[in-house]
VEXMAR-620947 format. One record per residue (C-alpha): x, y, z; residue in one letter; residue number from 1. Coordinates in nm, 4 decimals. Layout:
N
{{X Y Z} 'a' NUM}
...
end
This chain:
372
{{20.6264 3.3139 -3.4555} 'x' 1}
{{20.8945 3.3035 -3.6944} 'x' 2}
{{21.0602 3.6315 -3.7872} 'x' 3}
{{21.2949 3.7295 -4.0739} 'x' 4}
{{21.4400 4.0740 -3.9197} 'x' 5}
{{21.6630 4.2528 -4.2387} 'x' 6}
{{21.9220 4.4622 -4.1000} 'x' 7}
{{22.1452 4.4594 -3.8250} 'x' 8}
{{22.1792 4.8744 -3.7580} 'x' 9}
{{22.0923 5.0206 -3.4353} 'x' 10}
{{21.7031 4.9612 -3.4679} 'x' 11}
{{21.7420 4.6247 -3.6015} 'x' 12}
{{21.9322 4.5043 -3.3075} 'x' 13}
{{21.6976 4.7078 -3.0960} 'x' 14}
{{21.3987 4.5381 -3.2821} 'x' 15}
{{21.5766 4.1749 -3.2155} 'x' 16}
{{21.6523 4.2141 -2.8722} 'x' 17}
{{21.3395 4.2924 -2.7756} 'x' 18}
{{21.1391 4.0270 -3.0012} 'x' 19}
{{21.3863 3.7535 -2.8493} 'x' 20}
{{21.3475 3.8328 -2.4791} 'x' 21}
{{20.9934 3.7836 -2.4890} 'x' 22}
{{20.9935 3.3687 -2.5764} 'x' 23}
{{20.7087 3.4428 -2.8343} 'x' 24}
{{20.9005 3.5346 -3.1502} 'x' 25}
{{21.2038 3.3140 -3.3115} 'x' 26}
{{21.4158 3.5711 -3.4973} 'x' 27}
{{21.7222 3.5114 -3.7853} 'x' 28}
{{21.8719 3.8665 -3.7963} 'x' 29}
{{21.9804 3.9428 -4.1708} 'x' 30}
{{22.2476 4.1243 -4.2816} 'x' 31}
{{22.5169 4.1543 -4.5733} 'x' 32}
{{22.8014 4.2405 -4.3212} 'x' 33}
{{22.9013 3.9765 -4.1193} 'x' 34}
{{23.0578 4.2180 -3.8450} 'x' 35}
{{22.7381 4.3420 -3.7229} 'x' 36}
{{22.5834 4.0097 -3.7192} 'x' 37}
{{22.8371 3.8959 -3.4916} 'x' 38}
{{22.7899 4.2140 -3.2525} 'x' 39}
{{22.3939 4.1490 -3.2064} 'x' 40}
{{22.5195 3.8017 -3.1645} 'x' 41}
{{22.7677 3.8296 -2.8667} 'x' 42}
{{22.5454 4.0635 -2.6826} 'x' 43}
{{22.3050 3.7900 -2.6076} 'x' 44}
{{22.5383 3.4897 -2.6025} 'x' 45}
{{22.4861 3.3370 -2.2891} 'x' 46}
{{22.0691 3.4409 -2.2293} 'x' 47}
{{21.7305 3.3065 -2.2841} 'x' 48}
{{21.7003 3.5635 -2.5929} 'x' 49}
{{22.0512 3.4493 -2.7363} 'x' 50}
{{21.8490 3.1457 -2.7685} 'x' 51}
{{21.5760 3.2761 -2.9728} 'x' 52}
{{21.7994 3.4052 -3.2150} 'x' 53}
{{21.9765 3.3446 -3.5495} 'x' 54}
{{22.2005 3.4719 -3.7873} 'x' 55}
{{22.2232 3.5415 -4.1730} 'x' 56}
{{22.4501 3.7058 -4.4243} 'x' 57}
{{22.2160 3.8109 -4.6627} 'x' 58}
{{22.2244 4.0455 -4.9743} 'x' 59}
{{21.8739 4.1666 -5.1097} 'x' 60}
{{22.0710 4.2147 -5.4334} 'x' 61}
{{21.9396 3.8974 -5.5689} 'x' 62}
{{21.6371 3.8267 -5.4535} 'x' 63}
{{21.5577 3.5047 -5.5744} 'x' 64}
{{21.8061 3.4149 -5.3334} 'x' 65}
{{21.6612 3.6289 -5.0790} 'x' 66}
{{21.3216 3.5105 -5.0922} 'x' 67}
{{21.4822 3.1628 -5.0174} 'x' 68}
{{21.6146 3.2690 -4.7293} 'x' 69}
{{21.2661 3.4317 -4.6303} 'x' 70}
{{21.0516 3.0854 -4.7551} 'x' 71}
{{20.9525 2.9424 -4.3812} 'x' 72}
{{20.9737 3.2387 -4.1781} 'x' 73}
{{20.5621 3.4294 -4.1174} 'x' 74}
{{20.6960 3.7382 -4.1234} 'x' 75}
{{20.9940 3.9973 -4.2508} 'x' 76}
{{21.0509 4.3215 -4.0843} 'x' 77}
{{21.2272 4.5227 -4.2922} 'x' 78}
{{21.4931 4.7888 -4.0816} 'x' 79}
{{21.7060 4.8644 -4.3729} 'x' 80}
{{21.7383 5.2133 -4.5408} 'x' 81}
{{21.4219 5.3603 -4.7236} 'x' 82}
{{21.5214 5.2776 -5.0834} 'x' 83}
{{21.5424 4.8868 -5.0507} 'x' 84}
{{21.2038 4.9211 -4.8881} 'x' 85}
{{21.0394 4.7713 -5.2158} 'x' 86}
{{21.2970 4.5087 -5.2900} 'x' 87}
{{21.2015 4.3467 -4.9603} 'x' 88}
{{20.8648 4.3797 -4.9829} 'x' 89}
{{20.8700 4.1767 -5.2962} 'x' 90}
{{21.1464 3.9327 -5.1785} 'x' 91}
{{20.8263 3.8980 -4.8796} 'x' 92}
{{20.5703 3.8482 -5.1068} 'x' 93}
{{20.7720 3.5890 -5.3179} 'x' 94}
{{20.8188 3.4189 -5.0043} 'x' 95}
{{20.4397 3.4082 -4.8786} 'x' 96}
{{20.5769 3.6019 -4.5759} 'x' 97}
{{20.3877 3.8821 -4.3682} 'x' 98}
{{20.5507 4.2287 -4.4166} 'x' 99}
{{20.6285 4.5229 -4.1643} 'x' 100}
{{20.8952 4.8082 -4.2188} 'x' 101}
{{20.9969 5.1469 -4.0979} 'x' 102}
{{21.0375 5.3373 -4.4532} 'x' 103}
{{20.9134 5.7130 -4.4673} 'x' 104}
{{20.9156 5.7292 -4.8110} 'x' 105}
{{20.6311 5.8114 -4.9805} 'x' 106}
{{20.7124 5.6456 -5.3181} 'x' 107}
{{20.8000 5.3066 -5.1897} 'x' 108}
{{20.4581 5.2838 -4.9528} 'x' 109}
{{20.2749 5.3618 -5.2620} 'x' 110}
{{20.4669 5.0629 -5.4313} 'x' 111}
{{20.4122 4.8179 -5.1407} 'x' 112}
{{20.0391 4.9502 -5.1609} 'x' 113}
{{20.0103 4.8252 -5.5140} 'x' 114}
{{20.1540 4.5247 -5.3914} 'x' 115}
{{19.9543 4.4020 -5.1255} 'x' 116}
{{19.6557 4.4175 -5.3666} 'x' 117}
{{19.5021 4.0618 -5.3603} 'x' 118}
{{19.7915 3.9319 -5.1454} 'x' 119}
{{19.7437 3.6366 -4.9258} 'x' 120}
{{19.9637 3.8060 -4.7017} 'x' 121}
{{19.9851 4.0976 -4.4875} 'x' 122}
{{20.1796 4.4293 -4.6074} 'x' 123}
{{20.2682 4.7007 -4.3381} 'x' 124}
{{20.4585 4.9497 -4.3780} 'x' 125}
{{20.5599 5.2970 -4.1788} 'x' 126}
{{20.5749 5.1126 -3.8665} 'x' 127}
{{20.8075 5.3173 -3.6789} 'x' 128}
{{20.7666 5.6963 -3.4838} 'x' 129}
{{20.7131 5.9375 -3.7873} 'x' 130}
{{20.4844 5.7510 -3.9581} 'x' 131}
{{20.4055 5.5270 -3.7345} 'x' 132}
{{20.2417 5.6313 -3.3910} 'x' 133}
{{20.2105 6.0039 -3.4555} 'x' 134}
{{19.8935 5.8628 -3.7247} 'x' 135}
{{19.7959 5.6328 -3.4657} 'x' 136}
{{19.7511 5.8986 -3.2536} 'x' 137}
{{19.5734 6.1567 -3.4986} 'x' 138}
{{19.3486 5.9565 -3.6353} 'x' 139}
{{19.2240 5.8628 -3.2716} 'x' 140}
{{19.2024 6.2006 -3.1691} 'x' 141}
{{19.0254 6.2849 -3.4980} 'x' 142}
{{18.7655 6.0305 -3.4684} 'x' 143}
{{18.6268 6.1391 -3.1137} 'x' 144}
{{18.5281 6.4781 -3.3038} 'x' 145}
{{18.1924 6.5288 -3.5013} 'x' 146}
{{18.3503 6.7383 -3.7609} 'x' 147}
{{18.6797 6.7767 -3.7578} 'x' 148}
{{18.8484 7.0939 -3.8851} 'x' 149}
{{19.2425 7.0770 -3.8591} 'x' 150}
{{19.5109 6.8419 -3.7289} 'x' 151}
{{19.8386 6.9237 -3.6693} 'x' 152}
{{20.0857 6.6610 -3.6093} 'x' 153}
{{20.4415 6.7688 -3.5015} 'x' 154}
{{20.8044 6.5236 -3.4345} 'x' 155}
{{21.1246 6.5777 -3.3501} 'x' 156}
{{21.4199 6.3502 -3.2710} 'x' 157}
{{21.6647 6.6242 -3.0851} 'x' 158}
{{22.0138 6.6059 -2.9524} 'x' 159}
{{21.9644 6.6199 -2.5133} 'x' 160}
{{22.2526 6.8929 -2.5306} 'x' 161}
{{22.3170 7.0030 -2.8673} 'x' 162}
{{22.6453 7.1975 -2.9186} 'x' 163}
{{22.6854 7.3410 -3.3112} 'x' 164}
{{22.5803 7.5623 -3.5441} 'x' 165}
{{22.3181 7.3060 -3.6490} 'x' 166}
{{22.2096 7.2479 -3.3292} 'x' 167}
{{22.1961 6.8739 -3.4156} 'x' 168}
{{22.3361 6.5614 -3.3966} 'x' 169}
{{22.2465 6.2377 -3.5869} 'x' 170}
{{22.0449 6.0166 -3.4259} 'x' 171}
{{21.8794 5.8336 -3.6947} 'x' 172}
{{22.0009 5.7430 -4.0301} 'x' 173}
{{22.1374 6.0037 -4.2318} 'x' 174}
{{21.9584 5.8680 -4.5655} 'x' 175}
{{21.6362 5.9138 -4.4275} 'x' 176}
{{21.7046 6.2548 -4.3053} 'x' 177}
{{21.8093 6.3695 -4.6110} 'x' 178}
{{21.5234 6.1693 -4.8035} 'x' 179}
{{21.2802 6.4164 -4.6021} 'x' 180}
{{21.4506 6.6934 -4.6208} 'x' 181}
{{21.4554 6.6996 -4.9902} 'x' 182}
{{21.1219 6.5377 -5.1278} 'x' 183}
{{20.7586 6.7148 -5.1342} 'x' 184}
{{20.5327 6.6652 -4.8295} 'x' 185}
{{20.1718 6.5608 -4.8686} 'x' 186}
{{19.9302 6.7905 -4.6588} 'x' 187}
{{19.5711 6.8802 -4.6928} 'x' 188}
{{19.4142 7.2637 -4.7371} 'x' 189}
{{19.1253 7.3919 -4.7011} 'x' 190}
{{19.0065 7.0503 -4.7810} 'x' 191}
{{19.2179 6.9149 -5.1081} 'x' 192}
{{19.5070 6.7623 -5.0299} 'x' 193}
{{19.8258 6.8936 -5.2296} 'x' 194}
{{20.1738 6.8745 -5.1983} 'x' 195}
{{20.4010 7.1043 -4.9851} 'x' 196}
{{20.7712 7.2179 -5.0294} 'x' 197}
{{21.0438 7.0576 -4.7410} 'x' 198}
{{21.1838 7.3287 -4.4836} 'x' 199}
{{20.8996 7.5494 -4.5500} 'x' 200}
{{20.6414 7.6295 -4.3440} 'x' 201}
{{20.8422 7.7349 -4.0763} 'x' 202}
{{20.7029 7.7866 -3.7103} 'x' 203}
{{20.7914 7.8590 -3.3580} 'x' 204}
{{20.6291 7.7047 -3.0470} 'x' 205}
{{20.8040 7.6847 -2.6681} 'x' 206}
{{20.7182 7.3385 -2.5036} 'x' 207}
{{20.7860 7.2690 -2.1585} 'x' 208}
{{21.0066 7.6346 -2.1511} 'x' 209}
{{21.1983 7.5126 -2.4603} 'x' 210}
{{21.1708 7.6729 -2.7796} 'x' 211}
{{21.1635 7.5282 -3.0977} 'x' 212}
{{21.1034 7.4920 -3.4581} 'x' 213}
{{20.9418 7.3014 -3.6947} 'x' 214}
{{20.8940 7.2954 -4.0872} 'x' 215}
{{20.7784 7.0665 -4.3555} 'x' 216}
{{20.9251 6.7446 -4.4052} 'x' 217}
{{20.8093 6.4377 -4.6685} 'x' 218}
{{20.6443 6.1018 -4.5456} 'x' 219}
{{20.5286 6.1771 -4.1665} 'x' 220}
{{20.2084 6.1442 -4.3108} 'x' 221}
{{20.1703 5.7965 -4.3846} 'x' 222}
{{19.8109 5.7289 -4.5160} 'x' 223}
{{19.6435 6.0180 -4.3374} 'x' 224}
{{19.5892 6.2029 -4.6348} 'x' 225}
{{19.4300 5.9452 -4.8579} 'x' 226}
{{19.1885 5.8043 -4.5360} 'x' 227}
{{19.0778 6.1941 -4.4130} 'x' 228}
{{19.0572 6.3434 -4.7551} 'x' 229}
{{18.7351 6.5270 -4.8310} 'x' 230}
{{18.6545 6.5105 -4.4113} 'x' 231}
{{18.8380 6.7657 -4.2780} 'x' 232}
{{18.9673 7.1278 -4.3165} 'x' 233}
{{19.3658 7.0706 -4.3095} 'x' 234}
{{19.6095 6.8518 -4.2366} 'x' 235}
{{19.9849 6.8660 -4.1738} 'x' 236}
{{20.3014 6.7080 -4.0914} 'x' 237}
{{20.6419 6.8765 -3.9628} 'x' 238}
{{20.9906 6.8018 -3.8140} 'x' 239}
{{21.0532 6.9581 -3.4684} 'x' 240}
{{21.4430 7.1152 -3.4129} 'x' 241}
{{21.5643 7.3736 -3.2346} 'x' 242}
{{21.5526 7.7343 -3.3990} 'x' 243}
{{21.8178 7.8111 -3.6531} 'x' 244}
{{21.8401 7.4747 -3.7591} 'x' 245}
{{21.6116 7.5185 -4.0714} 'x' 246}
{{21.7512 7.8275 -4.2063} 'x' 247}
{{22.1627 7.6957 -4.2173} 'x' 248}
{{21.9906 7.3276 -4.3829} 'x' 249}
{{21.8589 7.5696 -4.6599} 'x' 250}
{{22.2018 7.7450 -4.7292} 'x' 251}
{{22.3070 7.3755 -4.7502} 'x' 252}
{{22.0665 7.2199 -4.9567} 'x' 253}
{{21.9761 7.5150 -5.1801} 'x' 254}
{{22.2258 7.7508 -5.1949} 'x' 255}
{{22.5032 7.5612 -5.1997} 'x' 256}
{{22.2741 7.3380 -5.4461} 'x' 257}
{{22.3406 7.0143 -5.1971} 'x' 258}
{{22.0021 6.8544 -5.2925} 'x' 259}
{{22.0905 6.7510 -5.6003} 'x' 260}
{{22.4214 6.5691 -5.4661} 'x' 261}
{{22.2652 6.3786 -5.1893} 'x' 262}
{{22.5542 6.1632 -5.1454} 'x' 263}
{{22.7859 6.4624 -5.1271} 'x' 264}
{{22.5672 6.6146 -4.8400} 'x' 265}
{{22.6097 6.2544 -4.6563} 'x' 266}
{{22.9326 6.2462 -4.6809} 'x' 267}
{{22.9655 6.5770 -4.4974} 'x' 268}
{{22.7164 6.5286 -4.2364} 'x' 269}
{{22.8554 6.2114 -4.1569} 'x' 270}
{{23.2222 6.3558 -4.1127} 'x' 271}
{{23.1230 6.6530 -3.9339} 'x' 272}
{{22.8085 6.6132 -3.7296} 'x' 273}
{{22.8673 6.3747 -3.4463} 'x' 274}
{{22.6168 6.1365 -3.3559} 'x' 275}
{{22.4650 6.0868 -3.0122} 'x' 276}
{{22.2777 5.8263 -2.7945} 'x' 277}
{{22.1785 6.1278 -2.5910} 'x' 278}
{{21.8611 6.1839 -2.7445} 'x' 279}
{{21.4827 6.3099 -2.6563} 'x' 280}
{{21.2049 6.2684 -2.8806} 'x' 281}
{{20.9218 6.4950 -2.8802} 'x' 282}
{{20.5529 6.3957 -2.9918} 'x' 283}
{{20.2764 6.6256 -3.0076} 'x' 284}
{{19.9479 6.6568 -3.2013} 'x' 285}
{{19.6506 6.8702 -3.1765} 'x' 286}
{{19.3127 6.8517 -3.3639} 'x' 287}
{{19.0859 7.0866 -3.3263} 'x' 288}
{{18.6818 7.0521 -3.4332} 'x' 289}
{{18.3155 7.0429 -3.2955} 'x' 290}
{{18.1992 6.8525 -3.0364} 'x' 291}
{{17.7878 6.8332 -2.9521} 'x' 292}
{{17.7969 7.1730 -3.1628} 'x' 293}
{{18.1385 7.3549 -2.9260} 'x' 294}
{{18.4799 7.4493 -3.0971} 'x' 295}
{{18.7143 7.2660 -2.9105} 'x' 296}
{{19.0772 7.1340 -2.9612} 'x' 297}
{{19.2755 6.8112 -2.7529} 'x' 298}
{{19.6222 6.7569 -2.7527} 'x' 299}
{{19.8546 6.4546 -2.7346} 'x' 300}
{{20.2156 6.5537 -2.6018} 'x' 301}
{{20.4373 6.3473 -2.4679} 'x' 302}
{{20.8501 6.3094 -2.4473} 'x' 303}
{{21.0568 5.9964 -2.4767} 'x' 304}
{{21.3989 5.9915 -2.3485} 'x' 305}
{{21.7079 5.7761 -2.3544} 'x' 306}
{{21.7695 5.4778 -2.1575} 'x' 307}
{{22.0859 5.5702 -1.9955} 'x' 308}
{{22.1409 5.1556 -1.8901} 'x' 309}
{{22.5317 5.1637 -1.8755} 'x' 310}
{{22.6194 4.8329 -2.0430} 'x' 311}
{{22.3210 4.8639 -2.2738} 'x' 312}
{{22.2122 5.2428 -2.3626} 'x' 313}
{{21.9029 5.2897 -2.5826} 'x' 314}
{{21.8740 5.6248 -2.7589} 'x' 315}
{{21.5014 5.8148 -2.7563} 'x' 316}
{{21.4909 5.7516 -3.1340} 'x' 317}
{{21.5984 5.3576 -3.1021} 'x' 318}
{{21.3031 5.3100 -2.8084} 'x' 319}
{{21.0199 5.4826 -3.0418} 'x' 320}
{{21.1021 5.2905 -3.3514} 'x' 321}
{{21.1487 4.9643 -3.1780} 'x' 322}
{{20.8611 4.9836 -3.0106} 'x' 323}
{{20.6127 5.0963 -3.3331} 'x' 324}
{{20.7339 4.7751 -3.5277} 'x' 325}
{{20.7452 4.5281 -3.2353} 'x' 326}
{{20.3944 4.6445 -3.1228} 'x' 327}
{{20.2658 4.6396 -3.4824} 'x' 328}
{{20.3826 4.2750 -3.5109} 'x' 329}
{{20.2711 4.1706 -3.1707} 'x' 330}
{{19.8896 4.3311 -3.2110} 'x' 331}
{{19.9141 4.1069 -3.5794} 'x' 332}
{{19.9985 3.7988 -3.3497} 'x' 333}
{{19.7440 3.8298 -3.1721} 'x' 334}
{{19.4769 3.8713 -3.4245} 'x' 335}
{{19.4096 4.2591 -3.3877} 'x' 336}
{{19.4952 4.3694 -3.7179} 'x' 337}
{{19.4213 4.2029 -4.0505} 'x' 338}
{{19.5398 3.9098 -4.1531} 'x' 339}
{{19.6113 4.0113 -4.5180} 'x' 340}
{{19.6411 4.2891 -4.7454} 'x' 341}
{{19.7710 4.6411 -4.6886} 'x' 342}
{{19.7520 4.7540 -4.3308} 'x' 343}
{{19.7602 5.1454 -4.2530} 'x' 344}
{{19.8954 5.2500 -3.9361} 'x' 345}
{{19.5240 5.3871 -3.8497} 'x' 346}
{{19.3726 5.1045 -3.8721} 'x' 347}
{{19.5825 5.0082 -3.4833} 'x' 348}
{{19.3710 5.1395 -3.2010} 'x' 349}
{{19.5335 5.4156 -3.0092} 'x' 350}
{{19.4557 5.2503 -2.6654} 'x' 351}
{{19.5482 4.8650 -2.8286} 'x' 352}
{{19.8741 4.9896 -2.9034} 'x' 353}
{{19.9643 5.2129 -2.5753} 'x' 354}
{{19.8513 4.8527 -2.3772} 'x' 355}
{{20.1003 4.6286 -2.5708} 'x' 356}
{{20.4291 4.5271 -2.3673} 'x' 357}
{{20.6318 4.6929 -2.6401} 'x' 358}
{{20.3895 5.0298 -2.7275} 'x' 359}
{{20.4421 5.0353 -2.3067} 'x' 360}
{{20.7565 5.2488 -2.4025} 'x' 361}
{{20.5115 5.5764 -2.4899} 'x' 362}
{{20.3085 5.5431 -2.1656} 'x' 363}
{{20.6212 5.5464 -1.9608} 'x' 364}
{{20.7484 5.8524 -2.1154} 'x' 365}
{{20.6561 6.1945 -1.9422} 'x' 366}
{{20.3368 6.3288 -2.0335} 'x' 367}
{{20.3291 6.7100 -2.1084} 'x' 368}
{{20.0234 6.8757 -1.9264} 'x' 369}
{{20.0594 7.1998 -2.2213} 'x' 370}
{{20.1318 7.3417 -2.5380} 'x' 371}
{{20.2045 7.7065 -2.5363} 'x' 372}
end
């Protein structure tokens, strides 16, 4: 299978890597710069993956030139920041290629939605961690309940050993932490579904003798809200960090007014929060409901952490991501999702996806036996 993978960032060369080394995919990595082109390059000269892969400078400012590019490829996944989500789609479309991306933005899945109507292609977006598997997951919980009353669905990509104020580093891209950090969150209540405020909502949980936080953030959601609307009692999505971390993001982004200069809050968290490949990510969900006429409530929990490899180090976040897009595009090769139109992330079955050699990376993580 031919892939056209757009963007060469940490998840993109995650996402090619992987693809490559398994003699199934043929992949030409896409990129405007050069430089990191070259990088994903050298570290697989010389293997049977190197082999599989190709290079492209590549600019989805034009994209009649871009589609070009696309035209004889079966599929694009898109790893590039949330707001050329839609650009590629429709370079994709104009192509006759497949789609997959990562984006958690509610705006552009809507768009590709609209899109995919009467496609003869396939259009999937949200394939990463948050949205991504944590739907996966609740919708298979949700289904093994008569009536379902409320699911809870909780994420967080946290610094291993956190050190500032923030209690944070950055382990994803900035522009979509800032993206859900500042636009409203879907959510259903007492049966409507409605939209929330970001950072509010704020809890406190202890997992595994930990404490945390979590609190409203846009687009973990995916499509939940549009398939379970009118079947159950509430339905939510929030961030997971550790506590103080939402109270000092609201002196930044509201009383200092920093969410209306998004690039100005970028620029700052990129100069003074260090990144780190020393990650864990945290997944958890509970739905609770009737079953043969008892109240009773399940939980998923599990926690992913860092491959420590020294010549080749994944983070938490890079494993998760990688493995919701490569597993969504595998389970399409093989015939176990639709061949065309617009694909939700519930529509993958729970145990499908934790079988597949790349959704393999969320079995192997440590289960957690409790919530408290």
């Amino acid at each position: 299978m031919k892939i056209a993978l757009l963007g060469a960032g940490h998840i993109g060369q995650t996402i090619a890597q992987w693809l490559c080394a398994t003699g199934d995919y043929q992949v030409t990595l896409c990129d405007q710069r050069d430089d990191a082109l070259q990088r994903v390059a050298a570290s697989l000269a010389g293997t049977a993956a190197g082999q599989a892969l190709r290079t492209q400078v590549l600019s989805l400012d034009d994209r009649q030139s871009a589609a070009r590019v696309l035209r004889g490829h079966n599929a694009v996944i898109n790893a590039l920041p949330y707001h050329l989500a839609v650009t590629a789609a429709s370079a994709a479309r104009e192509a006759g290629c497949h789609y997959f991306d990562l984006t958690e933005d509610v705006a552009a899945t809507r768009a590709i939605q609209q899109m995919a109507e009467g496609a003869p292609t396939a259009f999937m977006p949200q394939c990463g961690l948050a949205p991504g598997f944590i739907g996966i997951v609740a919708h298979h919980l949700a289904q093994g309940f008569d009536t379902v009353h409320d699911v809870k669905m909780r994420v967080g990509a946290l610094p291993a050993f956190p050190t500032n104020a923030l209690k944070y580093n950055l382990t994803w891209s900035v522009d979509g932490l800032i993206n859900e950090y500042c636009h409203p969150c879907e959510a259903i209540r007492d049966g409507q579904p409605l939209e929330v405020l970001p950072l509010e909502g704020l809890e406190h949980f202890s997992l595994d003798g930990t404490e945390y936080e979590a609190f409203n953030t846009s687009g973990g959601l995916g499509t939940l809200c549009e398939t379970w609307a009118g079947r159950l009692r509430s339905l939510d999505y929030k961030s997971v960090r550790y506590p103080g971390h939402q109270a000092l993001m609201k002196v930044l982004l509201e009383d200092l007014q920093l969410r209306d200069e998004p690039h100005t809050l970028k620029a700052i968290l990129r100069k003074a929060v260090p990144g780190t490949m020393q990650d864990v990510v945290l997944v958890f969900v509970t739905v609770s409901g009737l079953k043969r006429g008892a109240l009773v409530q399940e939980v998923f929990a599990r926690k992913i952490f860092a491959d420590r490899n020294e010549t080749q180090p994944l983070s938490a976040i890079q494993i998760t991501t990688a493995a919701g897009v490569c597993a969504a595009v595998d389970l399409f090769r093989e015939g176990q999702l639709p061949a065309r139109g617009f694909i939700r992330q519930e529509q993958v079955s729970l145990p499908a996806f934790l079988a597949n050699r790349f959704g393999k990376a969320y079995t192997q993580s440590r289960q957690v036996e409790s919530i408290a």
